[in-house]
OpenMM code with the backbone's topology and positions (N, CA, C; nanometers):
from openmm import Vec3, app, unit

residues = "UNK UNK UNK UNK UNK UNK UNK UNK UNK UNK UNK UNK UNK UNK UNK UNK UNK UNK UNK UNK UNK UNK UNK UNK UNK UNK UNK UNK UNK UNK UNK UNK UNK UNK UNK UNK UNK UNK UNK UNK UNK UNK UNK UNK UNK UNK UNK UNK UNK UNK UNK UNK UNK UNK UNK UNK UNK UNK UNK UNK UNK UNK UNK UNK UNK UNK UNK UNK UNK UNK UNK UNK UNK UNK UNK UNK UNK UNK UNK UNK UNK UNK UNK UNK UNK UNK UNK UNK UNK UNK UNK UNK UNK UNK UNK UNK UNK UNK UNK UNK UNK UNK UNK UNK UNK UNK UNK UNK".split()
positions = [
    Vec3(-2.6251, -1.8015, 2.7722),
    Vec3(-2.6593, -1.6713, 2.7192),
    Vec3(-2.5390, -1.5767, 2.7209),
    Vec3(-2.4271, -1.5681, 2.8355),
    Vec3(-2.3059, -1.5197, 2.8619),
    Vec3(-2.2709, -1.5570, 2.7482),
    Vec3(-2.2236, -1.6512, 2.6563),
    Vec3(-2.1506, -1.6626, 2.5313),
    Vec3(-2.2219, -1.6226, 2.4108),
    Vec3(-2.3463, -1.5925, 2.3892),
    Vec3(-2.3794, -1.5039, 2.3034),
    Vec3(-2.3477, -1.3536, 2.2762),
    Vec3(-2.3579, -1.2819, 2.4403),
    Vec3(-2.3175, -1.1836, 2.4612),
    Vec3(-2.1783, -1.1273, 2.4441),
    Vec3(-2.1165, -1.2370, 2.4635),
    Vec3(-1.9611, -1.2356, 2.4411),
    Vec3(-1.9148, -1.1964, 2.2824),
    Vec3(-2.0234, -1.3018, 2.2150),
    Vec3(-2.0348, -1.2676, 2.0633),
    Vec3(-2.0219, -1.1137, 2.0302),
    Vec3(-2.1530, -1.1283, 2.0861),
    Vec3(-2.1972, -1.0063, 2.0016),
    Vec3(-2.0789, -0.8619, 2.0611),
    Vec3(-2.0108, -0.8685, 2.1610),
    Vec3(-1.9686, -0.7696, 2.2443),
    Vec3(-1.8220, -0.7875, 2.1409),
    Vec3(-1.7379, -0.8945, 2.1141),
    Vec3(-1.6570, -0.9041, 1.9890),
    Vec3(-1.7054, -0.8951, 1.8710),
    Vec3(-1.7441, -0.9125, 1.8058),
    Vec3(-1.8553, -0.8348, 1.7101),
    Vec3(-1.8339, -0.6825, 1.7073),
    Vec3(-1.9315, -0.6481, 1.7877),
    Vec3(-1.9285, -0.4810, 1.7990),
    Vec3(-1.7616, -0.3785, 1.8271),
    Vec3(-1.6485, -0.4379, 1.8659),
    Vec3(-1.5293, -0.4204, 1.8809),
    Vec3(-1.4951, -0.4206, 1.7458),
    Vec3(-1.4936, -0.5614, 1.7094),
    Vec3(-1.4501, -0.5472, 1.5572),
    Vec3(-1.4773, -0.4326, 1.4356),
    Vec3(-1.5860, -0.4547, 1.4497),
    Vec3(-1.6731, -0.2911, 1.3376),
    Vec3(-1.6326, -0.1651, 1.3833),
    Vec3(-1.5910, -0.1464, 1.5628),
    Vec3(-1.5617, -0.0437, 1.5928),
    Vec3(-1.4112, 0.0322, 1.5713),
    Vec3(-1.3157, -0.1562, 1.5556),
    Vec3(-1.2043, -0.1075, 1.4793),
    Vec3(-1.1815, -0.0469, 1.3356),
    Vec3(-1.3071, -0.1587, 1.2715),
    Vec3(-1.2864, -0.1010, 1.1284),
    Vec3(-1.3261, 0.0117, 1.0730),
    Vec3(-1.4035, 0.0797, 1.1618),
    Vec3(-1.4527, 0.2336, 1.1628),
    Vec3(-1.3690, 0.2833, 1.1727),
    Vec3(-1.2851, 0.2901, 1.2926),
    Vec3(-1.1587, 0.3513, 1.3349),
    Vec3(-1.0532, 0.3081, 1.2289),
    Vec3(-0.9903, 0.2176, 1.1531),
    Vec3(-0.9148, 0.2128, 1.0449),
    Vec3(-0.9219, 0.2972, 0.9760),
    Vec3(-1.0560, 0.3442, 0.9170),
    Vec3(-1.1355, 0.4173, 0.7888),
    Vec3(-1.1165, 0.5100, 0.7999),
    Vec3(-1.0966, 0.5324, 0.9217),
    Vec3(-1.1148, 0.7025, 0.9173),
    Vec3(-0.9990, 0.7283, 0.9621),
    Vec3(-0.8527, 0.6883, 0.9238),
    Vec3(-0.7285, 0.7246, 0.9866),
    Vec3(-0.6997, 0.7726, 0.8315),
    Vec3(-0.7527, 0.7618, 0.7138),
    Vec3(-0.6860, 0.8151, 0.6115),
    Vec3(-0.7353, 0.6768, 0.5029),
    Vec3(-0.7127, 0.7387, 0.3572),
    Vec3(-0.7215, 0.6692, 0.2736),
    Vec3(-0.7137, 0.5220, 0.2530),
    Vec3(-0.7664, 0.4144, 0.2383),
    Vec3(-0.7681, 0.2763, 0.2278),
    Vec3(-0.7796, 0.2360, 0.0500),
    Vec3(-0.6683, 0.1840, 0.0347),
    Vec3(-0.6937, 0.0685, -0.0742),
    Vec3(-0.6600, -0.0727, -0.0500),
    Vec3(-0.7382, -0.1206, -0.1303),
    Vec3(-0.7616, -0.2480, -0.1449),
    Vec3(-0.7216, -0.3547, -0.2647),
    Vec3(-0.6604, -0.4499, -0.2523),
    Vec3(-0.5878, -0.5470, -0.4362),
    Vec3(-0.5074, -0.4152, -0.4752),
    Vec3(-0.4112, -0.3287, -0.3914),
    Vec3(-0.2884, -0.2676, -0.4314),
    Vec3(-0.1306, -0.3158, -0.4034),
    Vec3(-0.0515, -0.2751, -0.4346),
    Vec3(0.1051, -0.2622, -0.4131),
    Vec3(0.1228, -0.1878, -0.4720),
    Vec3(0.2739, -0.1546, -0.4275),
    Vec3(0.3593, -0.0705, -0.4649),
    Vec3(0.5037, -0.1251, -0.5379),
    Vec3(0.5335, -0.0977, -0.6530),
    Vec3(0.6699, -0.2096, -0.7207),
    Vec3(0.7187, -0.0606, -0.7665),
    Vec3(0.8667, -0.1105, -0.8394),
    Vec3(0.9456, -0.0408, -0.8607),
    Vec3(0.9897, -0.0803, -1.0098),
    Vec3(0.9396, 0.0573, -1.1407),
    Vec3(0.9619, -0.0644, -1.2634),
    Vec3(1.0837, 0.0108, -1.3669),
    Vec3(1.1165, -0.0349, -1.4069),
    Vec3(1.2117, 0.0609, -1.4968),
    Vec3(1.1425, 0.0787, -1.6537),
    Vec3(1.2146, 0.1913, -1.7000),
    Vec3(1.1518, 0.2710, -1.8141),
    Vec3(1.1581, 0.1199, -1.9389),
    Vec3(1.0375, 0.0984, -2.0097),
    Vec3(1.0356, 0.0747, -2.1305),
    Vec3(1.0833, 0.1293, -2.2762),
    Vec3(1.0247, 0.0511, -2.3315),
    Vec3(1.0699, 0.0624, -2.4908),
    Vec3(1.2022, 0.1412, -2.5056),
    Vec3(1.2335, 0.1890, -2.5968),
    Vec3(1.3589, 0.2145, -2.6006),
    Vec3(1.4992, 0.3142, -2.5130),
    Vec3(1.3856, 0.3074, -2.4018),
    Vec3(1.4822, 0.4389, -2.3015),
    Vec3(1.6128, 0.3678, -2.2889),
    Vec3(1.7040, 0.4685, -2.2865),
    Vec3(1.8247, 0.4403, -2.2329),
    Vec3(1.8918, 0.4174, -2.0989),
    Vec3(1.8256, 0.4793, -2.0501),
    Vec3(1.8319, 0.5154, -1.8867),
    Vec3(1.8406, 0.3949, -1.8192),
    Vec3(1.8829, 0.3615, -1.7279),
    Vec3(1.8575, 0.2503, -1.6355),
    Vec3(1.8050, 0.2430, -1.5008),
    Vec3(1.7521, 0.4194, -1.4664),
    Vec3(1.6919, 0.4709, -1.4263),
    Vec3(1.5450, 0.4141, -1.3992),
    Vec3(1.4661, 0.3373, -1.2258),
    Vec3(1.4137, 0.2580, -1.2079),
    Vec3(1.2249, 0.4295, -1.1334),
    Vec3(1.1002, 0.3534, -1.1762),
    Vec3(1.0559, 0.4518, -1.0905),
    Vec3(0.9217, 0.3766, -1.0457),
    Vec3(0.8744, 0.4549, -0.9284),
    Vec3(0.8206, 0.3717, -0.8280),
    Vec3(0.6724, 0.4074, -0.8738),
    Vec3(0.6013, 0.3224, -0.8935),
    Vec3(0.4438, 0.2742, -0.9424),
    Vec3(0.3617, 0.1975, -0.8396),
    Vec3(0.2327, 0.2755, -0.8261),
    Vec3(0.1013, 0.2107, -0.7234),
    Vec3(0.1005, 0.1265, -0.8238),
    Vec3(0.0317, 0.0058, -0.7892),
    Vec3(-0.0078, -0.0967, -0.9294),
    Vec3(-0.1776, -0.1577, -0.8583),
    Vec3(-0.2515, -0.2375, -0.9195),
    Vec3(-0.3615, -0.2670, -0.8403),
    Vec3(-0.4254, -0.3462, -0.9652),
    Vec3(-0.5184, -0.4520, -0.8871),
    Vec3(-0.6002, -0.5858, -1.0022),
    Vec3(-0.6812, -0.4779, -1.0992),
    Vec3(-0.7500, -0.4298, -1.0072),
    Vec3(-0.8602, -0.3378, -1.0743),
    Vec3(-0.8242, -0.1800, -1.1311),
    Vec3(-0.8873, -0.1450, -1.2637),
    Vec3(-0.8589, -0.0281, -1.3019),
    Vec3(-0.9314, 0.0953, -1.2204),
    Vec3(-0.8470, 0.1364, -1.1371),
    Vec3(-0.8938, 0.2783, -1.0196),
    Vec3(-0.8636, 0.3611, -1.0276),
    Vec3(-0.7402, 0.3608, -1.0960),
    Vec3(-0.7048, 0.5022, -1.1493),
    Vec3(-0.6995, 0.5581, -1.2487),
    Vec3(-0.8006, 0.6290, -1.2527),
    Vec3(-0.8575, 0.7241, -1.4303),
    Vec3(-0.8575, 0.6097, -1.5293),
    Vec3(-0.8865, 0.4888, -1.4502),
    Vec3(-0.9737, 0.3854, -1.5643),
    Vec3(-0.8149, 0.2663, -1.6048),
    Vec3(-0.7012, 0.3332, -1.5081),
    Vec3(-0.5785, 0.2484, -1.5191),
    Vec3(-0.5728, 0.2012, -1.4297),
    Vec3(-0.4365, 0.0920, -1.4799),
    Vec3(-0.4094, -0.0396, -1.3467),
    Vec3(-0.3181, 0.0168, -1.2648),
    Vec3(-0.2257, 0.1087, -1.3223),
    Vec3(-0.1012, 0.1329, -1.2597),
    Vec3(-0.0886, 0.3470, -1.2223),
    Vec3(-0.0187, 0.3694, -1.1422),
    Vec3(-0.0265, 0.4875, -1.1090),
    Vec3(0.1077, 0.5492, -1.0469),
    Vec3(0.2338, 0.6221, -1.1779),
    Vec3(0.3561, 0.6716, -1.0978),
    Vec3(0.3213, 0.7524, -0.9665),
    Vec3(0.4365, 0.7438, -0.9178),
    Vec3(0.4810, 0.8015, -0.7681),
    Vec3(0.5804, 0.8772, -0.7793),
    Vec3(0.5550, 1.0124, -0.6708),
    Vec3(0.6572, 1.0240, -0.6580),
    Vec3(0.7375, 0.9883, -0.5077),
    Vec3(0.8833, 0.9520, -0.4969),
    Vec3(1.0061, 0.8427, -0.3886),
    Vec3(0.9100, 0.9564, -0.2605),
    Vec3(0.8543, 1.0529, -0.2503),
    Vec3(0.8086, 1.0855, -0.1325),
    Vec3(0.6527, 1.0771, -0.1160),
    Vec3(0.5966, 1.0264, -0.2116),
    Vec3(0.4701, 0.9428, -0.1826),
    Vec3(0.4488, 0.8093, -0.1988),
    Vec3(0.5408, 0.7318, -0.1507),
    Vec3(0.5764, 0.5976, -0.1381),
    Vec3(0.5011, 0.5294, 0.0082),
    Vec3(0.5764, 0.6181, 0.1094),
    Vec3(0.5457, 0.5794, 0.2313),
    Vec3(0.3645, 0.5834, 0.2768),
    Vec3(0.3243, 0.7141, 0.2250),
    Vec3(0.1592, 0.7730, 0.2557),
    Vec3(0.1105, 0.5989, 0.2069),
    Vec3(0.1520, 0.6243, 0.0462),
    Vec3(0.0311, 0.4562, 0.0150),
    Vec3(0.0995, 0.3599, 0.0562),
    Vec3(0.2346, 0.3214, 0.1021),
    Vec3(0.2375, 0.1596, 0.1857),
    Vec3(0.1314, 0.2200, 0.3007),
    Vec3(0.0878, 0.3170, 0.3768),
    Vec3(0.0049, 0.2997, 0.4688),
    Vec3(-0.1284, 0.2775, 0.4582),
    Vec3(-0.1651, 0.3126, 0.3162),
    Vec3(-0.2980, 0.3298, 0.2540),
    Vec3(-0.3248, 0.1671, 0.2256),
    Vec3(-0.2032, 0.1267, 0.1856),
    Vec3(-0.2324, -0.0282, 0.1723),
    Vec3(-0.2134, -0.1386, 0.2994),
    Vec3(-0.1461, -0.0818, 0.3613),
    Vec3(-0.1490, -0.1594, 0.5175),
    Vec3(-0.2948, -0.1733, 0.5754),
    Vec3(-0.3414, -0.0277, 0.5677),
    Vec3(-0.4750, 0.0082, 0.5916),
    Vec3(-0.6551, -0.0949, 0.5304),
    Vec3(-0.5486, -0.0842, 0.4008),
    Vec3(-0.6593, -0.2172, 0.3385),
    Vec3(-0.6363, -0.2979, 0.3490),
    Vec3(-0.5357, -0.3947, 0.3929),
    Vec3(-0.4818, -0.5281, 0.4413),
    Vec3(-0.5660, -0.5572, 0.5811),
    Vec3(-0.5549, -0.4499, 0.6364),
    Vec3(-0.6412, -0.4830, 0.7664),
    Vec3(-0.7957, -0.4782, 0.7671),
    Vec3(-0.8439, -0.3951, 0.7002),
    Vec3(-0.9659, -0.3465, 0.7015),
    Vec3(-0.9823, -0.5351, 0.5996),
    Vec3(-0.9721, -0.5392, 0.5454),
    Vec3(-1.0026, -0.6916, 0.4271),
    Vec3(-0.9861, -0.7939, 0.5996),
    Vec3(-0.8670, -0.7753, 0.6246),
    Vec3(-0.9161, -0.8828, 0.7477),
    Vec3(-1.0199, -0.8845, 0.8310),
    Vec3(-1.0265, -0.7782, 0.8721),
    Vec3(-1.1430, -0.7188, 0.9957),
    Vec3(-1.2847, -0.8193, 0.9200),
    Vec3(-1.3101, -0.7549, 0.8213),
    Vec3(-1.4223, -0.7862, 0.7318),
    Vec3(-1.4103, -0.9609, 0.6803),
    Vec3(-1.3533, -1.0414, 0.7069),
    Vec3(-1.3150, -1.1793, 0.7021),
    Vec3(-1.3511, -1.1764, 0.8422),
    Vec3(-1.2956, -1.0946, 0.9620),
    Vec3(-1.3217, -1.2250, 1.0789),
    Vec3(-1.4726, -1.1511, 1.1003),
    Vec3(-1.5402, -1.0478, 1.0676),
    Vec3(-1.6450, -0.9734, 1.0712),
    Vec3(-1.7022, -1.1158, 1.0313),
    Vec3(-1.7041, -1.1612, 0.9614),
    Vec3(-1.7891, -1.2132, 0.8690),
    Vec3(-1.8421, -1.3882, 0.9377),
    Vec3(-1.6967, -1.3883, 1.0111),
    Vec3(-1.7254, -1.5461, 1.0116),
    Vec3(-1.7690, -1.4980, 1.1835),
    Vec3(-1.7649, -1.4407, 1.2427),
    Vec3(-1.8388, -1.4402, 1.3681),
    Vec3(-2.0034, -1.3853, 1.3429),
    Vec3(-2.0303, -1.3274, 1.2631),
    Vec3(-2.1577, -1.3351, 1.2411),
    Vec3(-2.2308, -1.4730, 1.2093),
    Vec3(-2.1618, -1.5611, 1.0977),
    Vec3(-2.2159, -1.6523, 1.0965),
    Vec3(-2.1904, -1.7491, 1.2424),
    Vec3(-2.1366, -1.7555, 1.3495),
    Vec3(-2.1243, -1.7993, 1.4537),
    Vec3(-2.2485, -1.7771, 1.5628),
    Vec3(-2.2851, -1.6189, 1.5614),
    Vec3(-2.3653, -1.6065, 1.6086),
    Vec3(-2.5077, -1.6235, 1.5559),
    Vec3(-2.4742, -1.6864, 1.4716),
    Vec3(-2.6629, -1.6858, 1.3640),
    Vec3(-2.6782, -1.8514, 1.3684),
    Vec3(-2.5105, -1.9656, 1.4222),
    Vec3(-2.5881, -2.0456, 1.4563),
    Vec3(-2.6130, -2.0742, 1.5580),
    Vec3(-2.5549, -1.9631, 1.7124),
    Vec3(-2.5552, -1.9965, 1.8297),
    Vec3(-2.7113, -1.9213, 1.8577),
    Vec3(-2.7905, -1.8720, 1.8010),
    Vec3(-2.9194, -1.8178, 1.8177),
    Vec3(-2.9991, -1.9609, 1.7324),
    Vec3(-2.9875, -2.0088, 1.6418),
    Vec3(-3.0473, -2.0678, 1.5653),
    Vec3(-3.0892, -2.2005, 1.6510),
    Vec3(-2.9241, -2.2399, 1.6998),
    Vec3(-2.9602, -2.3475, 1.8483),
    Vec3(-3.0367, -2.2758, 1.9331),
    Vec3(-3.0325, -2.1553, 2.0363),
    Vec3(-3.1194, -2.1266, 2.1031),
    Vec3(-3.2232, -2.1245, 2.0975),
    Vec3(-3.2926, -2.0817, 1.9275),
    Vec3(-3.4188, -2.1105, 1.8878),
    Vec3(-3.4638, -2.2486, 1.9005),
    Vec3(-3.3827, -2.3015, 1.8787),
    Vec3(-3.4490, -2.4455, 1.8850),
    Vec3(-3.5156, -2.4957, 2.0099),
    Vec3(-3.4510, -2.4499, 2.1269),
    Vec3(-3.4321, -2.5268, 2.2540),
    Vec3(-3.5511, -2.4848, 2.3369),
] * unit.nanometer
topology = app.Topology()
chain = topology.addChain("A")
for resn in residues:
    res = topology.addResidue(resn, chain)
    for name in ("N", "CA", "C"):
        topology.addAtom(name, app.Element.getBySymbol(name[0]), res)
């Protein structure tokens, strides 16, 4: 019964981190940050720094300029969702751990 409890007591840590992630500031998720230089016919060789992301999130776009001093805020915003996506992976597979360490107990 001690190793159920154990479960569930990691378990409840985990969610309590990912609460605590959430609420340190903004989280995204399927983002980066790249660095692209001007198209079509600019002259410039002049390079500028773009959020980019799978999904359209911003005002219905994939991509979103920066400016070189809001670079750092979203690498944290995306660190932030790197972790929180993990949390929620090992969230996930210790639940199913504990649904079969009850499922045996039921049995017995």
């Amino acid at each position: 019964m001690t190793k159920l409890q154990d479960l569930h007591q990691e378990l409840a840590t985990l969610q309590a981190e990912r609460t605590r992630i959430s609420g340190e500031g903004e989280v995204l998720l399927d983002c980066w940050v790249a660095k692209s230089g001007a198209g079509g016919t600019a002259r410039t060789g002049k390079r500028y720094w773009q959020l980019r992301s799978r999904n359209p999130i911003f005002d219905g776009k994939k991509s979103k300029y920066l400016k070189a001093s809001e670079v750092a805020e979203y690498e944290a915003a995306i660190a932030r969702g790197k972790r929180i996506k993990a949390l929620g992976e090992e969230i996930e597979k210790l639940q199913q751990r504990i649904s079969k360490v009850e499922a045996l107990l039921a049995t017995v």
